[in-house]
N, C-alpha and C positions, 0 to 999 in steps of 0.2 A: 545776498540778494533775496529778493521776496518771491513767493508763489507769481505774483504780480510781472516781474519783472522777467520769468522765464515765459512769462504768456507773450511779453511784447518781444523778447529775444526771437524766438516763432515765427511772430507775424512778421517780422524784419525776414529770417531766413524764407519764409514763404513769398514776400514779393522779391527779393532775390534771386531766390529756387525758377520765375517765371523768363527772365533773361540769362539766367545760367545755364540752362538745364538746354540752351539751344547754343551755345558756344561749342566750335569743334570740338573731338578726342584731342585732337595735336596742340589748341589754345590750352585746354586744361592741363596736358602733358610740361609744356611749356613751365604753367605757374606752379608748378608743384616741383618740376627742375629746379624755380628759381628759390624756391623754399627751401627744399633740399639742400643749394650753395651757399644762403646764408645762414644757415644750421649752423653748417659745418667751420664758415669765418666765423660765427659766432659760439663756437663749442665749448670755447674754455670758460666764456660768463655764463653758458648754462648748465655747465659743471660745478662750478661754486650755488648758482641756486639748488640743483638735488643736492647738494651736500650742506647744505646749510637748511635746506627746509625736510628729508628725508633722512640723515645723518650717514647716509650710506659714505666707506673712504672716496675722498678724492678719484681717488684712480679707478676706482668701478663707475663713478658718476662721471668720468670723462669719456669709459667705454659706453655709457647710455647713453651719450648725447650724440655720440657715431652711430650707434646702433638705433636708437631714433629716426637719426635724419634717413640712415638706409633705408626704413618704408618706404621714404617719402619719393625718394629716389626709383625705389621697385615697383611702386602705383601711378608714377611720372611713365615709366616705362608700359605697364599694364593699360592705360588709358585709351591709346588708339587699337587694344585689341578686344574690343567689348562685341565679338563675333555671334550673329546669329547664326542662323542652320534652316539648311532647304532640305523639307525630310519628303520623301517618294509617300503616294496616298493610295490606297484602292481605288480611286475614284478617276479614268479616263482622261486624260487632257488637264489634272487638276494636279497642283502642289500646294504645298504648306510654304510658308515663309514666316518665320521667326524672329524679331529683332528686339534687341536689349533697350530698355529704357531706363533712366535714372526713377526711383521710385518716389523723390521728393525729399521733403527734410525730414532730417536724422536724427535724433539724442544721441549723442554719447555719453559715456558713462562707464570714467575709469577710475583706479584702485590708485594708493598713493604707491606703491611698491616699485611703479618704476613711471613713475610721475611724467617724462618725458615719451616716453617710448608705447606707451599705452594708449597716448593720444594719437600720436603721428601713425600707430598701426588700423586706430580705426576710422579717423579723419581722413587716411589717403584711400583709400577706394571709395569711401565716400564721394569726395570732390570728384577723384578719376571718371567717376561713373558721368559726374553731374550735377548728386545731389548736394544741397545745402546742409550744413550742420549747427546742430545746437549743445556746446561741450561743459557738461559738468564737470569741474574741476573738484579735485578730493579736495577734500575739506581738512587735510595736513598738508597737503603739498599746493596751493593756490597761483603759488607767485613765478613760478614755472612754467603752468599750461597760459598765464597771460604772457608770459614771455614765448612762448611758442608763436600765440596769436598775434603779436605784434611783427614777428617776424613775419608771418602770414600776410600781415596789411601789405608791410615794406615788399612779397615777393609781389602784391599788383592783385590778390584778388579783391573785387569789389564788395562795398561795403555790405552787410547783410548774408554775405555765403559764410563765412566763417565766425560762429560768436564761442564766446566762453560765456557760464553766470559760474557765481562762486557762491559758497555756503559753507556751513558749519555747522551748526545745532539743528539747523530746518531742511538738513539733508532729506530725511523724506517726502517733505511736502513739495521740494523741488522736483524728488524723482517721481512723484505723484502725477504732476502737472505733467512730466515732459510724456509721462505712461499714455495718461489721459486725454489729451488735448488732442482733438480727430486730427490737427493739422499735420501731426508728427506721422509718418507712417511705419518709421523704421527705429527702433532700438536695438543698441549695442552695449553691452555693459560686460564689464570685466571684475569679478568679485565673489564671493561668496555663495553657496550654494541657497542659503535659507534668504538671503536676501531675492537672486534671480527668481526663484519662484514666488515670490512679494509680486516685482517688476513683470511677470508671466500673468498673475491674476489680474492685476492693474491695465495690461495691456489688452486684456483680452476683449473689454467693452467695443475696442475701435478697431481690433480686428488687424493689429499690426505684426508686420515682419518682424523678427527677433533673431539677435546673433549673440549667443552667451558663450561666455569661458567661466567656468563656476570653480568651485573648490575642489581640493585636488588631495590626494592623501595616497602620493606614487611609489609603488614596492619598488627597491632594486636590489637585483637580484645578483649576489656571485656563484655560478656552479664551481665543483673542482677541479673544472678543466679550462678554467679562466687563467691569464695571466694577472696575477694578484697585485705585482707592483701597477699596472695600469686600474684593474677595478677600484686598487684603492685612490687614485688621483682622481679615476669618474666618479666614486661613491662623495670624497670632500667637493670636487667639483659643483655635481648636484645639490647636496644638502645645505652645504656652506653659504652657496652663495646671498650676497644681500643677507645675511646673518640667519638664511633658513626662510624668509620674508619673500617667496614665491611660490606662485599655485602648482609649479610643476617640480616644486623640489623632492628629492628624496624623501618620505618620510617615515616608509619602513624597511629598515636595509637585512632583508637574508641572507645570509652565508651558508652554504653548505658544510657539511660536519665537520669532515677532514681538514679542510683549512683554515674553520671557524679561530685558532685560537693565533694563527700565525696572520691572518686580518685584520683582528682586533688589535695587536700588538703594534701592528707596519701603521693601522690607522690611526691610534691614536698619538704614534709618536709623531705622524704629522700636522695633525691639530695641535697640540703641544707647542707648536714653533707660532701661529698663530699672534697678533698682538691686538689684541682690543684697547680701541681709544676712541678720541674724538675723530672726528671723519677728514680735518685737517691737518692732523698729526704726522710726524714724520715719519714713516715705515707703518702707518695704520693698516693692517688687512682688513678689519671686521669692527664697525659703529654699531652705533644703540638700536634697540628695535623702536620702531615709532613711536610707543608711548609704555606708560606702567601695566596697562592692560595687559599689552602681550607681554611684558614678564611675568604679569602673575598668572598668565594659562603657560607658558613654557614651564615656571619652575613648576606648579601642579602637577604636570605629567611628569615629571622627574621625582617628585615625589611619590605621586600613581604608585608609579613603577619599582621605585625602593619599597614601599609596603610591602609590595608582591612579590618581592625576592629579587630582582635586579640589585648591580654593584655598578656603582658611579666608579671611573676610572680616571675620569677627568672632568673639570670645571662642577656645575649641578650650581653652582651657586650665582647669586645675584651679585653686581659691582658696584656695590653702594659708592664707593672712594671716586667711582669714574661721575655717579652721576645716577638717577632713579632710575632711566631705561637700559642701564648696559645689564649683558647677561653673559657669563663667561661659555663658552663653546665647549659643548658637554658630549659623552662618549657613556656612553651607559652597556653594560652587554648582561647576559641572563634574560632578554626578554621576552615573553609570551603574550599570545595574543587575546589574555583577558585585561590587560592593560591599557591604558586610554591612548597612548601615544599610537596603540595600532589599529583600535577604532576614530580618532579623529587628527584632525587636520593639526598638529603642531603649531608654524607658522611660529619657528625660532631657532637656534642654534643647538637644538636636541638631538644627537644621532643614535637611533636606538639600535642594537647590532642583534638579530635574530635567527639563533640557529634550525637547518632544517637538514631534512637524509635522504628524499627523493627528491624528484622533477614533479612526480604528481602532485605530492603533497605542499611542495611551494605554490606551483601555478596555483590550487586551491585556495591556501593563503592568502596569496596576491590580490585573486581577486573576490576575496569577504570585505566590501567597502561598498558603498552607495554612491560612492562616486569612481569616476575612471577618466582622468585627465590625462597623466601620463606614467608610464612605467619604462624600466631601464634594468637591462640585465646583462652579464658578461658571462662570455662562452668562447671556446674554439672547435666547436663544431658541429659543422653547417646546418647537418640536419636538424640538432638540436635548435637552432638560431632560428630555424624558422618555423620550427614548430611550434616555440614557446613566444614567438613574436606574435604568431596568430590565436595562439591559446590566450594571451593577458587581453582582460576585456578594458581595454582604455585606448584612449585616442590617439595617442601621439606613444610610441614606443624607440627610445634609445637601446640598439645593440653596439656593445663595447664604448658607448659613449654616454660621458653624464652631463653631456648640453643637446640641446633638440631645438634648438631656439634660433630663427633666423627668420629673415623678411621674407622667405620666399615658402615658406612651410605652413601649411592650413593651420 
């Protein structure tokens, strides 16, 4: 679609947003239920669309389209509790009264990595509030968030509250327009850190709301008072998943000294077992990354890293025989932190194993990054757990777990 065409997308959700924005909590609760139940009837065709247009297996693209519709579900729920607050004043005989209002129409603006679930996270507090939305669909994954919208029409809300535009090569002129245009008041985007500060400068002419989730480049951590068989299941957990292709995967894993070499061994014989293929394949774990792009920054860092004295244990290599985007699921150990894999974002099936001898000297580690999305570390004990959960400067913190991820978590 054109510059053009998200300006009329807009104007649609702006006379929408004027009889919307006055329908109950419990009306909007209602169609967001009914969205939610045909998600869910409809799960298994839009299990075959992530897996045919994001290559991810079958069977993770059937847990995304659960994991999806659950937003839609928990902001169906959130809807009737949009509470204000009577707060006590200095002033005699006088009070405050506070109440929530929908703020108007929304851009969103999500990533293809979980094509499905990206939308429905930032579409459903949207609608719950009130407001109308205008949804850019990734420009790899298109036919997915229109199949969300369609089910959108079918759960009954009116025309104009819910749009999608779709793109490709004019991605920024789209995200330009939805920046810019005063009508918009609120952006959401999920993506990249050099891009959200783009979409931060763009926005800033009209003075709008902004809710980012940017790039993530997450330490995790085993002490040696971890239970190892469990860290090693949350360390593959974490990094593996969607082939390494999320913002909050592992992507620099510390091991403390002593058990550095009985980690590395338990871990990579369980990546080993691993089968990369097509995403319809029988027993597939692990599909292609999105494009040849991210093969050739994943093998880059794998390279990085072998200059500097790291030893590839397993994969490092590219799977031409499968197809241009597969990448074998790679276990690297030796590595230091002048290496690229420990100053930037991966975003592939890279798992770098880094040894460390203190508590001080990791947390430090941890947090030498420009960004702080999410971090994850294993311990058995307490004090330690919550000292180093409060010491890592990032947002979201897994203790003894390598998922953090659910509808109901900021």
């Amino acid at each position: 679609m054109s510059r053009e065409d998200v300006a009329l997308a807009i104007k649609h959700a702006q006379t929408a947003f004027r009889s919307f924005k006055t329908t109950t909590a419990r009306e909007r609760s209602r169609l967001l239920r009914r969205w939610y139940e045909l998600m869910l009837e409809n799960s298994s065709d839009l299990a075959t669309l992530i897996t045919w247009e994001n290559g991810k297996p079958l069977a993770d693209a059937k847990g995304e389209a659960i994991y999806a519709a659950n937003f839609l579900e928990w902001f169906s729920e959130e809807a009737p509790r949009t509470y204000g607050d009577h707060i006590p004043v200095s002033t005699t005989g006088s009070r405050v009264i506070t109440i929530r209002q929908p703020v108007g129409v929304c851009g969103i603006i999500t990533p293809w990595n979980f094509p499905a679930a990206m939308i429905t996270r930032g579409v459903g507090p949207a609608l719950a509030a009130g407001c109308t939305v205008v949804v850019k669909a990734p420009g790899e994954t298109p036919f997915t968030a229109l199949a969300l919208v369609e089910l959108g029409k079918q759960a009954g809300f009116p025309d104009g509250v819910l749009n999608v535009v779709t793109c490709l090569e004019n991605t920024p002129e789209i995200g330009k327009e939805l920046c810019e245009n005063p009508i918009v008041k609120k952006i959401s985007f999920t993506g990249s850190t050099s891009v959200g500060k783009l979409l931060m400068q763009q926005s800033s002419g009209t003075l709008k709301k902004l809710n980012f989730e940017l790039g993530g480049n997450a330490p995790f951590i085993v002490f040696d008072d971890a239970d190892i068989d469990k860290a090693v299941d949350g360390a593959i957990a974490s990094k593996f998943r969607t082939s390494g292709q999320t913002c909050v995967c592992a992507n620099r894993i510390y091991v403390q000294k002593d058990i550095y070499q009985a980690f590395a061994d338990k871990f990579a014989r369980k990546v080993s077992n691993f089968r990369v293929s097509g995403g319809f394949a029988e027993g597939t774990t692990h599909g292609p990354l999105i494009h040849k792009k991210a093969v050739d920054k994943a093998h880059s860092h794998v390279e990085d890293a072998v200059a500097k004295g790291a030893k590839v244990i397993l994969g490092g290599q590219c799977m031409d025989d499968l197809g241009p985007n597969f990448y074998g699921m790679t276990v690297i150990t030796g590595m230091k932190k002048d290496m690229k894999l420990h100053q930037e974002e991966t975003f592939g099936p890279i798992a770098g194993l880094f040894e460390f001898e203190t508590e001080a000297e990791v947390v430090e580690l941890a947090n030498q990054s420009e960004v702080g999305l999410a971090g994850y570390f294993y311990s058995r004990d307490i004090n330690r757990i919550w000292r180093v959960a409060e010491a890592l400067e990032v947002g979201m913190v897994g203790v003894n777990t390598g998922l953090v991820s659910d509808p109901a978590v900021p």
